[in-house]
C-alpha positions in Angstrom: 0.0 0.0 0.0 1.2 3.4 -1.3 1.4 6.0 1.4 2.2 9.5 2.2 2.3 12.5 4.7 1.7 15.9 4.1 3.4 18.2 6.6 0.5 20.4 7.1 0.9 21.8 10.4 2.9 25.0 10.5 1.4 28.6 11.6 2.5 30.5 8.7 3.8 33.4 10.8 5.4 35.2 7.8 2.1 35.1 6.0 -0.1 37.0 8.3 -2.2 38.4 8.4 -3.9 35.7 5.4 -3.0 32.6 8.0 -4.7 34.2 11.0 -8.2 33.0 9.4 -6.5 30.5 7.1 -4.2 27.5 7.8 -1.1 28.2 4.8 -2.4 24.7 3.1 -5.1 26.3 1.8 -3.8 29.2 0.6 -5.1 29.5 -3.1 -2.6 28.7 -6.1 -4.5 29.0 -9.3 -7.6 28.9 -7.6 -7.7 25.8 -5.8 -6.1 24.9 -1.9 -2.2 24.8 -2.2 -2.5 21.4 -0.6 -4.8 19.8 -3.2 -2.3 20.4 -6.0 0.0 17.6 -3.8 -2.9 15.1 -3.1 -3.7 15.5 -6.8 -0.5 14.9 -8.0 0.2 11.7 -5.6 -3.2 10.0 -6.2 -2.9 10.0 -10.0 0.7 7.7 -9.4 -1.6 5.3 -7.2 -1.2 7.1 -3.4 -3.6 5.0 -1.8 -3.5 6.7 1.7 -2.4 10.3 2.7 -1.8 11.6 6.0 -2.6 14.9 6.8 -0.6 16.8 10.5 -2.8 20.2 11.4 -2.2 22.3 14.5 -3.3 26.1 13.4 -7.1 26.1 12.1 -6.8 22.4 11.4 -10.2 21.4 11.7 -10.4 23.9 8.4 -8.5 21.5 6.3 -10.4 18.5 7.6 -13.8 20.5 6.7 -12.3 21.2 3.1 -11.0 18.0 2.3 -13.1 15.4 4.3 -11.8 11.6 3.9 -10.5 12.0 0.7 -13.4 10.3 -1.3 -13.5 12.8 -4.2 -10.0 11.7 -5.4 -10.3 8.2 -4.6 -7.7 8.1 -1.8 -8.2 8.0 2.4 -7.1 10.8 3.9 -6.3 10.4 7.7 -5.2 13.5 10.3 -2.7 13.7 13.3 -4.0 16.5 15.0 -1.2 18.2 16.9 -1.3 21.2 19.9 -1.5 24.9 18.9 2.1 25.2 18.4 3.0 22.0 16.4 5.4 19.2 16.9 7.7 20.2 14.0 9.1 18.3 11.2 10.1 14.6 13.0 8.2 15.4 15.5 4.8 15.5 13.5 6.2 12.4 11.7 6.9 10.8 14.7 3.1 11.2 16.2 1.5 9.8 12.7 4.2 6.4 12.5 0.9 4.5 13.7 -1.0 5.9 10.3 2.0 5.8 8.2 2.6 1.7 8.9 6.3 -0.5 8.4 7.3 0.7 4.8 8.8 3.7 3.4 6.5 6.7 2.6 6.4 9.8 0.9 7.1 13.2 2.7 6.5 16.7 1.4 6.3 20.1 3.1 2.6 21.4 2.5 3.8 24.9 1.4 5.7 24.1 -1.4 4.7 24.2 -4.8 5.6 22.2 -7.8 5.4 19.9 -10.8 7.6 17.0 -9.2 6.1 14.0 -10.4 5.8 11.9 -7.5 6.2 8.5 -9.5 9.8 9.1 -9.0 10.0 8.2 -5.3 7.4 5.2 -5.5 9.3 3.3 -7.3 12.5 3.5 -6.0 14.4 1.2 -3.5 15.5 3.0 -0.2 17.8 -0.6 1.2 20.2 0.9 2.7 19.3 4.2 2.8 16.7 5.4 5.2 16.1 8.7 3.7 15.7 9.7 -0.5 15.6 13.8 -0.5 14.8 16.2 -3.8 17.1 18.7 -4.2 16.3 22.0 -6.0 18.8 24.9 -6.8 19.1 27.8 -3.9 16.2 30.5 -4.1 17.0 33.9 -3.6 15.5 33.3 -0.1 18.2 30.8 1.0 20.9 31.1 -1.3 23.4 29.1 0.9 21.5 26.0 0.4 21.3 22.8 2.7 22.9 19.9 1.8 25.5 18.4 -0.8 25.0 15.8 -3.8 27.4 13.4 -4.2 28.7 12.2 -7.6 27.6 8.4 -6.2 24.0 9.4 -5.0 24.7 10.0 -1.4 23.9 13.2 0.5 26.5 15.0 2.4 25.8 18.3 5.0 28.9 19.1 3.7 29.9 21.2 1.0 33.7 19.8 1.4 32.7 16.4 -0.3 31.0 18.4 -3.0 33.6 21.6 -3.9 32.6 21.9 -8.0 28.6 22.0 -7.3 28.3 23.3 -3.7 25.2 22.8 -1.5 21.7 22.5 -2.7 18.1 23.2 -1.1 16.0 20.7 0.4 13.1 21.1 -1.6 11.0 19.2 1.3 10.2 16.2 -0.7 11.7 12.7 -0.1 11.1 9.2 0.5 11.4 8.4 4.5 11.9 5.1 6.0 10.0 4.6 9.9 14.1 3.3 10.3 15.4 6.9 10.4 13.4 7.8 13.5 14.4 4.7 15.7 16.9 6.5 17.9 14.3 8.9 19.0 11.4 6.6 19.9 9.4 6.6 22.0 10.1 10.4 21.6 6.8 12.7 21.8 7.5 16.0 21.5 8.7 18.7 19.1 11.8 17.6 17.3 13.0 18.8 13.9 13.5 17.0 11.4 17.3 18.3 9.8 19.0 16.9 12.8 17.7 13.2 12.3 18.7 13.6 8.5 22.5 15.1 9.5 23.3 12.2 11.6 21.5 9.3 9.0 23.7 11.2 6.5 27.0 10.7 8.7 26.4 6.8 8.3 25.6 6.9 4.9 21.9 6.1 4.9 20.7 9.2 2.8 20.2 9.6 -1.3 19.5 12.0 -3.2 18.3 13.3 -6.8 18.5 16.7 -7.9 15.5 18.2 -9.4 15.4 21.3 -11.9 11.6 21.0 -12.6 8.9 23.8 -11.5 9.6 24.4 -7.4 8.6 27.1 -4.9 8.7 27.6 -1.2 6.0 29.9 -0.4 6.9 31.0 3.1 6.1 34.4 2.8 3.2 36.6 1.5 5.9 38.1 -1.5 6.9 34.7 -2.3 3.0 33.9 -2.6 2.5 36.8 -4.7 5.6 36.2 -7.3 4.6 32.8 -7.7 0.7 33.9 -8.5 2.7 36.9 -11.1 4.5 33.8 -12.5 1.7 31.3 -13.2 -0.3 34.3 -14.7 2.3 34.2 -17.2 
C-alpha cells in the first residue's frame, strides 16, 4: 500500500495576516487549496493513503478536504497542539498511520510539478532517507545539503567543492528506520538533525530536481509565484 504525509501543520507566521483566518495549506494557487495540488498529484501515481498533521485552524483543512473520497484516496489527520510538533516530531506522532514501509514526505507549502512517481518506485535498502534537491532561491541562497557524484547526500559542501550545496526542496522518501533512535520520543523535534546524523552513516540519497519548485513562506513569495503562473 502506497502511502504519504503531508506536513501540514505549520502557523504561517510570515504570511499573516492571510494565516490568521486561514491555515497556509489552503492558501489558493491557481484557484484551488495549495495542498490539493500535492494530493492531486500523488493520487494519480496510485497514493492510496495520505496523511494529513494540522495544529493552526486544522479542523479547516479536515472541513475542506473530508476523507478524501472525491480523489479516490483516504485521507487520515494527526492533530497536533497549537504550536506544532515540527518536522520529525509530526512524523513521529503519525508512524501509527503511516505503517512499516517507506513513505512519501512533502512540506505542505511548497509548490511544484515534481512527479511523485519518481519516489514510488524506488528502493530506499540501505538508505533510510531519498531527499529532492532543488537549486538555492534567492531566499536561501546558501543551500542545505551536498549531492554526491555516487548518489549519497553529504551536510557538507567539502565532499562536494565543483557543485556546492543544494536546497532541500521538502520532498523525499522516508523510512520509519530513520526515527528509531528517537522513539518513543513525543514531543517537538526537527527533522534536519535526524537527517545530518542518518547522512554521517551513509543512509541518505538524493536526486536533484530542476523541474517547477517554490517555497511559499512568505506573503511576496505567494505573490511572485501567483505573477509567474499568470504568465
Amino acid at each position: 500500500m502506497k502511502k504519504a504525509m503531508i506536513l501540514a501543520a505549520g502557523r504561517g507566521e510570515r504570511m499573516r495576516p492571510l494565516t490568521d483566518h486561514l491555515p497556509k495549506p489552503l492558501v489558493e494557487v491557481q484557484g484551488k487549496p495549495l495542498i490539493e495540488h500535492h494530493i492531486e498529484r500523488l493520487a494519480a501515481v496510485g497514493v492510496e493513503d495520505i496523511i494529513i498533521n494540522h495544529a493552526h485552524l486544522g479542523h479547516l483543512i479536515e472541513a475542506q478536504l473530508g476523507d478524501g473520497h472525491q480523489w479516490g484516496i483516504n485521507i487520515h489527520y494527526s492533530a497536533e497542539n497549537s504550536g506544532g510538533l515540527e518536522t520529525a516530531g509530526g512524523i513521529i506522532q503519525a508512524l501509527p498511520l503511516l505503517g512499516h514501509a517507506p513513505f512519501v514526505v512533502v512540506n505542505g507549502d511548497v509548490w511544484t510539478d515534481f512527479d511523485f512517481c519518481r519516489l514510488l518506485g524506488k528502493s530506499l535498502e540501505p538508505s533510510w532517507a531519498h531527499l529532492v534537491l532543488v537549486d538555492n532561491p534567492a531566499h536561501h541562497p546558501s543551500g542545505d545539503f551536498a549531492l554526491l557524484a555516487q548518489g549519497a547526500v553529504s551536510e557538507s559542501a567539502v565532499e562536494a567543492p565543483c557543485s556546492g550545496l543544494l536546497t532541500y526542496s521538502g520532498i523525499a522518501l522516508v523510512s520509519p528506520a530513520l526515527f528509531a533512535s528517537v522513539l518513543p520520543f513525543a514531543g517537538r523535534l526537527a527533522l534536519a538533525p535526524l537527517l545530518c546524523e542518518a547522512m554521517r552513516a551513509g543512509r541518505v540519497t538524493g536526486e536533484y530536481f530542476s523541474g517547477e519548485w517554490a517555497d511559499i513562506g512568505t506573503l511576496d513569495r505567494w505573490h511572485a509565484l501567483q505573477a509567474k503562473l499568470a504568465e
